[in-house]
Z-matrix of the N, CA and C atoms (Angstrom, degrees):
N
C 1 1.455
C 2 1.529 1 110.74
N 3 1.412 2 121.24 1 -43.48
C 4 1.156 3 128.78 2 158.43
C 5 1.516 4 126.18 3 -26.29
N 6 1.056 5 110.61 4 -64.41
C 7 1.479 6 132.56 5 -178.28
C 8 1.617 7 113.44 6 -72.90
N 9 1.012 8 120.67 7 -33.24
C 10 1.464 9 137.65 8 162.39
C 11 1.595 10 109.56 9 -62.39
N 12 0.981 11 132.45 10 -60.50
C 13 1.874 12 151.43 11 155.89
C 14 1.643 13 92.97 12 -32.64
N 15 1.192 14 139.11 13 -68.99
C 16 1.276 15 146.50 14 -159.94
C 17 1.581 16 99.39 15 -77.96
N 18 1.075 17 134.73 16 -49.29
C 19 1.408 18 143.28 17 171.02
C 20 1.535 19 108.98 18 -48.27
N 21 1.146 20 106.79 19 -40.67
C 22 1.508 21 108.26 20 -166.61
C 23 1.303 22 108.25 21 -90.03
N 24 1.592 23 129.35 22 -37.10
C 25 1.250 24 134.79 23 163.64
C 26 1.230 25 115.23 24 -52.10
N 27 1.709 26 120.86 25 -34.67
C 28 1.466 27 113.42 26 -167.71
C 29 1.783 28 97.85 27 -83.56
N 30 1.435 29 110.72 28 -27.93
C 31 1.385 30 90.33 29 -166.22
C 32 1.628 31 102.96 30 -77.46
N 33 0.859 32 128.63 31 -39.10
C 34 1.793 33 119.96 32 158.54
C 35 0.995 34 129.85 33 -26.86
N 36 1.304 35 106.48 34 -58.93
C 37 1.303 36 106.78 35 -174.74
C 38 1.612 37 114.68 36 -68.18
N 39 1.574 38 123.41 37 -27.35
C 40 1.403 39 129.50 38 155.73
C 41 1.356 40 132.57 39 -63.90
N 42 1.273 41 108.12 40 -4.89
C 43 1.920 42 141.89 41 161.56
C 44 1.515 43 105.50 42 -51.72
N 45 2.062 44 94.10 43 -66.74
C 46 1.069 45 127.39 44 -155.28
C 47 1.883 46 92.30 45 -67.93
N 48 1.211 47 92.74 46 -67.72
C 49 1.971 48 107.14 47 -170.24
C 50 1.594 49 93.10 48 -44.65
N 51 1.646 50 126.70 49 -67.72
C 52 1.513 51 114.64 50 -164.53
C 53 1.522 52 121.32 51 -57.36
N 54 1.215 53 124.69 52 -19.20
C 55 2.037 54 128.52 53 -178.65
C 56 1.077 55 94.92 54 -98.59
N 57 1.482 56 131.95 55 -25.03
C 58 1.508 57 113.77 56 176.33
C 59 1.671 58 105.02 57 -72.48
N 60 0.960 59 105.74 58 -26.66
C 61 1.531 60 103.27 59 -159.28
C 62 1.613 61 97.53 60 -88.52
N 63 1.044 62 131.94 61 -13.94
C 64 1.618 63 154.44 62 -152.68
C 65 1.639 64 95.99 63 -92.84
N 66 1.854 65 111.91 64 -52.16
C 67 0.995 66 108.93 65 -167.56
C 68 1.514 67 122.12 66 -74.60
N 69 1.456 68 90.28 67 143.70
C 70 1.938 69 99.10 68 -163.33
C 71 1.395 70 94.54 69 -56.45
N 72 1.695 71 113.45 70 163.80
C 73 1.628 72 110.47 71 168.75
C 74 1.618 73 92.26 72 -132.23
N 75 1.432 74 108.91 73 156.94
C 76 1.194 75 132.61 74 165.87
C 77 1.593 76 88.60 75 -132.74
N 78 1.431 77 109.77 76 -111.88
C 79 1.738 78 102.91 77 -163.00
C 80 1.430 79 111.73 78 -71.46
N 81 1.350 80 108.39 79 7.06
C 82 1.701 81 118.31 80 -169.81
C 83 1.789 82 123.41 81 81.47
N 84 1.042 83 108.91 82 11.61
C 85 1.609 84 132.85 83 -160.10
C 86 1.757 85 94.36 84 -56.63
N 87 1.661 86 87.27 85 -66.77
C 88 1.680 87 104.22 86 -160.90
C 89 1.558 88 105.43 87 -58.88
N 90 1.693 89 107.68 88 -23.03
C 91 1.805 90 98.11 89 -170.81
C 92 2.034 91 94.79 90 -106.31
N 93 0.855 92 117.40 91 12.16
C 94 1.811 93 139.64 92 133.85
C 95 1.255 94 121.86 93 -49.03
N 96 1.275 95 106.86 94 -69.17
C 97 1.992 96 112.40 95 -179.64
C 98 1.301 97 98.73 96 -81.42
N 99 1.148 98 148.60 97 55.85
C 100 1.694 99 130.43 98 162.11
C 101 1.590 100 80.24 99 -108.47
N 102 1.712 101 98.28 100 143.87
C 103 1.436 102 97.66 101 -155.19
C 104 2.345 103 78.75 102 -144.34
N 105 0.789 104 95.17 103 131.41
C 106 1.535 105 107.41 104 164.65
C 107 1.198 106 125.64 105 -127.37
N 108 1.692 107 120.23 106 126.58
C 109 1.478 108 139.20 107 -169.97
C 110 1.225 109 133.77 108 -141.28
N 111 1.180 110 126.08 109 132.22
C 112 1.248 111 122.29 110 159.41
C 113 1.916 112 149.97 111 -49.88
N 114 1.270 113 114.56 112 115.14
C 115 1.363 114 100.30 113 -166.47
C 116 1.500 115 123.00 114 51.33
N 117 0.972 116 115.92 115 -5.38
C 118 1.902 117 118.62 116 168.25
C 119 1.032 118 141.92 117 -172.72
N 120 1.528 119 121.84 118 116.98
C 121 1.762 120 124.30 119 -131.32
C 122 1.536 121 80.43 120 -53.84
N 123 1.601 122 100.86 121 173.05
C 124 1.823 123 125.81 122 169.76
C 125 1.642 124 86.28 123 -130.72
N 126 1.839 125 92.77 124 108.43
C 127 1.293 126 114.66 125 -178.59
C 128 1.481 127 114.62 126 -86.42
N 129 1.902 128 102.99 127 -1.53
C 130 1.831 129 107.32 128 -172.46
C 131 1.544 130 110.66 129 -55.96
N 132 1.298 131 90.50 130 -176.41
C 133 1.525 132 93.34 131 172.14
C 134 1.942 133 103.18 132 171.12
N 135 1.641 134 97.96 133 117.84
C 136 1.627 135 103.72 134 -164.35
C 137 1.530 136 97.41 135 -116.60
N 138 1.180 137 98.84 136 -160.17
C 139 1.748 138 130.79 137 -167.99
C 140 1.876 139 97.80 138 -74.35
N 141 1.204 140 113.55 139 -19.20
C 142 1.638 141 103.02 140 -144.82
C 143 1.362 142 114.17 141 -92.66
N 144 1.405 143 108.15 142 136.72
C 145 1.433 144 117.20 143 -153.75
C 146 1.532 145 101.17 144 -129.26
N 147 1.028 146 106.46 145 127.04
C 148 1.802 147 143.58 146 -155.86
C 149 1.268 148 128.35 147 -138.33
N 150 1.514 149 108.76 148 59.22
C 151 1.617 150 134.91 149 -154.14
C 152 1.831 151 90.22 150 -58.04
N 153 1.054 152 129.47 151 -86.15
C 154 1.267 153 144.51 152 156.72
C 155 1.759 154 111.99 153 -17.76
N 156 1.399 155 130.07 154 -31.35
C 157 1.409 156 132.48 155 -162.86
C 158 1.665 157 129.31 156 46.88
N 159 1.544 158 103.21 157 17.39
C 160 1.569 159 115.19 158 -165.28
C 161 1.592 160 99.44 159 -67.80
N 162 1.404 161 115.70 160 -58.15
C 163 1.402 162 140.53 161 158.43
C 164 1.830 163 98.34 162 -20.23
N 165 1.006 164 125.81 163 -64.34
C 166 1.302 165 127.85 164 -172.51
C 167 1.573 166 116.36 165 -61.87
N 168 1.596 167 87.43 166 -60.06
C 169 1.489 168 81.90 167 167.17
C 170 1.557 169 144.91 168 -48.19
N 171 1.233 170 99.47 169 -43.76
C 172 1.347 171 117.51 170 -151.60
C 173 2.017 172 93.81 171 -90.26
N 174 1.578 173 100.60 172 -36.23
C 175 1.817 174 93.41 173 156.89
C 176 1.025 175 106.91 174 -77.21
N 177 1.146 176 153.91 175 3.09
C 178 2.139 177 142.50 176 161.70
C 179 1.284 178 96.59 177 -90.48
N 180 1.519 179 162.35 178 -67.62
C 181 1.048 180 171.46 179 30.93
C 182 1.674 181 95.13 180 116.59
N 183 1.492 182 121.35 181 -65.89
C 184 1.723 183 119.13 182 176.28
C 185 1.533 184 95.67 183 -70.85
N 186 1.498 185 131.25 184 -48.10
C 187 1.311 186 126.17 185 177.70
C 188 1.792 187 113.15 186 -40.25
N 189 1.436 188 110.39 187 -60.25
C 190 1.289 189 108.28 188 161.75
C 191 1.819 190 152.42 189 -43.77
N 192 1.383 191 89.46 190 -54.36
C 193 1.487 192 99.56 191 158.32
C 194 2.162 193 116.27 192 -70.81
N 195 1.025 194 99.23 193 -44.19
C 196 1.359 195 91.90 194 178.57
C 197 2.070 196 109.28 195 -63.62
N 198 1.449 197 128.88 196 -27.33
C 199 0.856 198 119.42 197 -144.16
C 200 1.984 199 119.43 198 -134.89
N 201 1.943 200 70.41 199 -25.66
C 202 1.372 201 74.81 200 -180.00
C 203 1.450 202 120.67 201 -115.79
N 204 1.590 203 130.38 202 -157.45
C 205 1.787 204 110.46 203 175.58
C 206 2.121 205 88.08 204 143.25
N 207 0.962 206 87.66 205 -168.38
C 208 1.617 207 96.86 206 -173.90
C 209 1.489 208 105.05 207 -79.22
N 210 1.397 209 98.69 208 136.53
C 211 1.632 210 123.06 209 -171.86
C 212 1.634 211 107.32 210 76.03
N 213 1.272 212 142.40 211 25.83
C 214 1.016 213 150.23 212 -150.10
C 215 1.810 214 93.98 213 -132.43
N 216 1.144 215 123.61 214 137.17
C 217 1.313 216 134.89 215 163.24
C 218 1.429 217 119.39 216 -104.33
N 219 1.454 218 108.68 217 103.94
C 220 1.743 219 105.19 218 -154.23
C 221 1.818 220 92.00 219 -116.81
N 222 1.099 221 137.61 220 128.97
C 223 1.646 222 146.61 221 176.65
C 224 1.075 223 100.35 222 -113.40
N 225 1.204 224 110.54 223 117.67
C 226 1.761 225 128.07 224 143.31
C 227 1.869 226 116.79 225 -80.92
N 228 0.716 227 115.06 226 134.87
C 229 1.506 228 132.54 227 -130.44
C 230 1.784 229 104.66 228 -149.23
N 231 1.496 230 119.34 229 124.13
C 232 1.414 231 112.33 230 137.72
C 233 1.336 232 111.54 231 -156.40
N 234 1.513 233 118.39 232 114.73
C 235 1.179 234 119.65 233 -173.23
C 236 1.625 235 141.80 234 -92.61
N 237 1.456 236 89.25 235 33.90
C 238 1.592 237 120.85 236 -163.21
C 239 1.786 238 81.83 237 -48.17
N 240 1.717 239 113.88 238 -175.75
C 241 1.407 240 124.34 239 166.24
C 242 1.608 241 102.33 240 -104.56
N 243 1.094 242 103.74 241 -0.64
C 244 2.142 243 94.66 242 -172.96
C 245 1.923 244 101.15 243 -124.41
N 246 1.661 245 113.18 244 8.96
C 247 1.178 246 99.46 245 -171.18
C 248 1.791 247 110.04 246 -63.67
N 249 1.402 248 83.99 247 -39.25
C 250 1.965 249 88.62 248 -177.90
C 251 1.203 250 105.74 249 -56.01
N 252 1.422 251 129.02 250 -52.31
C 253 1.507 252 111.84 251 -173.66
C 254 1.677 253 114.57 252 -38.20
N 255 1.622 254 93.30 253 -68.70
C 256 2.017 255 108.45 254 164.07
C 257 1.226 256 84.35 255 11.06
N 258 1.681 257 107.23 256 -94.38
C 259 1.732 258 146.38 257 -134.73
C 260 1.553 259 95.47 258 -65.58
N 261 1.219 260 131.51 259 -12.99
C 262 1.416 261 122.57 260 -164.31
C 263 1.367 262 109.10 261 -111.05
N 264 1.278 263 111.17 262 -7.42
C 265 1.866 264 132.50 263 -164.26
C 266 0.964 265 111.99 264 76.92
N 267 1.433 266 121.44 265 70.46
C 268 1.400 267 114.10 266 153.63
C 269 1.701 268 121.68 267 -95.41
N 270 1.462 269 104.68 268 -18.42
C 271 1.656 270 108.83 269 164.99
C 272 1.531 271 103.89 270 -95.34
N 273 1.346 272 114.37 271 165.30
C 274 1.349 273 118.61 272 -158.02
C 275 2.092 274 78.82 273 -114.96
N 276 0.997 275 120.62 274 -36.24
C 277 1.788 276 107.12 275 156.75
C 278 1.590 277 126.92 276 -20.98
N 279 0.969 278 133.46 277 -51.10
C 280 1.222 279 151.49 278 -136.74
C 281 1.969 280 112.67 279 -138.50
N 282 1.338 281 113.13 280 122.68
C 283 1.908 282 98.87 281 176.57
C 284 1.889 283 93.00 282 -70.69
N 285 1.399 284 71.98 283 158.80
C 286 2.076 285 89.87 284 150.84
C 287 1.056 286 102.16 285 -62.17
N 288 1.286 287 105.67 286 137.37
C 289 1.712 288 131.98 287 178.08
C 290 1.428 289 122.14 288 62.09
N 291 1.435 290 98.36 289 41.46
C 292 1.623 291 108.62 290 -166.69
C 293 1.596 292 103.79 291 -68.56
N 294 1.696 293 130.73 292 -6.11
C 295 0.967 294 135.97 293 -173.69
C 296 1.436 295 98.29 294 -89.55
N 297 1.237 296 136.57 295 -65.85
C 298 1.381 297 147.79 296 179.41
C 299 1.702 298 105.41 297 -57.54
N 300 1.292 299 128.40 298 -38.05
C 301 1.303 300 136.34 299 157.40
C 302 1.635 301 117.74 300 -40.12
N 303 1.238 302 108.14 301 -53.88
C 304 1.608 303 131.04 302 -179.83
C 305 1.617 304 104.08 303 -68.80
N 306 1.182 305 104.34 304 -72.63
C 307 1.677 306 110.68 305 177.26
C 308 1.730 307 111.37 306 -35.12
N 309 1.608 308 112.54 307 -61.16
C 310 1.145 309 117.09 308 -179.20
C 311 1.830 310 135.84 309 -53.71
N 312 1.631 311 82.63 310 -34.93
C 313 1.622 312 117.18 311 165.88
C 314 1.707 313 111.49 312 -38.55
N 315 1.564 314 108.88 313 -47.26
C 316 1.248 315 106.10 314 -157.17
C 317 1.605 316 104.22 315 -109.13
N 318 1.583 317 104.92 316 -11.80
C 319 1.482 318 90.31 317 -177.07
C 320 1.694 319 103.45 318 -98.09
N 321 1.245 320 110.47 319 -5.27
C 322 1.740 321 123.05 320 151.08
C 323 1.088 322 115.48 321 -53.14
N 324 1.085 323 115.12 322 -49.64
C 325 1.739 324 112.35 323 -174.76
C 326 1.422 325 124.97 324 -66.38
N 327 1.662 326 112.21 325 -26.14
C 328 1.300 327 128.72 326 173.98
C 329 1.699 328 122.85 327 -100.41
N 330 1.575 329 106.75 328 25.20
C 331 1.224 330 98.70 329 179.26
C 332 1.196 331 109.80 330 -104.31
């Protein structure tokens, strides 16, 4: 069960690391708001800009290990107003559906 708990945290958190890293940057805003939670989206959304997204990660990543694991409902989250555009191609950085691209990326890798 142990090892299963740790398995499941890591692949999240590589959820979390691949769309952050996916998301286009201009001032770094959008890879700023990637927001990870427990049992209930985090609909915030601030000033903070995270050219790199390490910052993001690495707060989703302690969010995870502290919170999340098997039987756990863990959301990765950013509730900017222009993220969907992002996701639809509106930057020429990034394909359409670079979110569903990312997501798919990793649960490909583990099948």
């Amino acid at each position: 069960m142990k090892d299963a708990d740790k398995f499941t945290k890591r692949i999240t958190g590589e959820m979390l690391a691949t769309v952050v890293v996916a998301t286009p940057v201009d001032t770094g805003q959008a890879r700023g708001n990637w927001r990870v939670s427990v049992g209930v989206v985090d609909k915030k959304t601030d000033q903070t800009q995270d050219r790199s997204g390490q910052g993001s990660i690495s707060k989703g990543i302690a969010t995870i290990q502290s919170g999340g694991g098997i039987g756990k409902v863990v959301y990765i989250s950013n509730s900017l107003k222009y993220i969907e555009k992002l996701n639809n191609g509106w930057s020429m950085q990034a394909p359409k559906n670079f979110m569903q691209i990312s997501f798919m990326n990793v649960v490909n890798k583990y099948r």
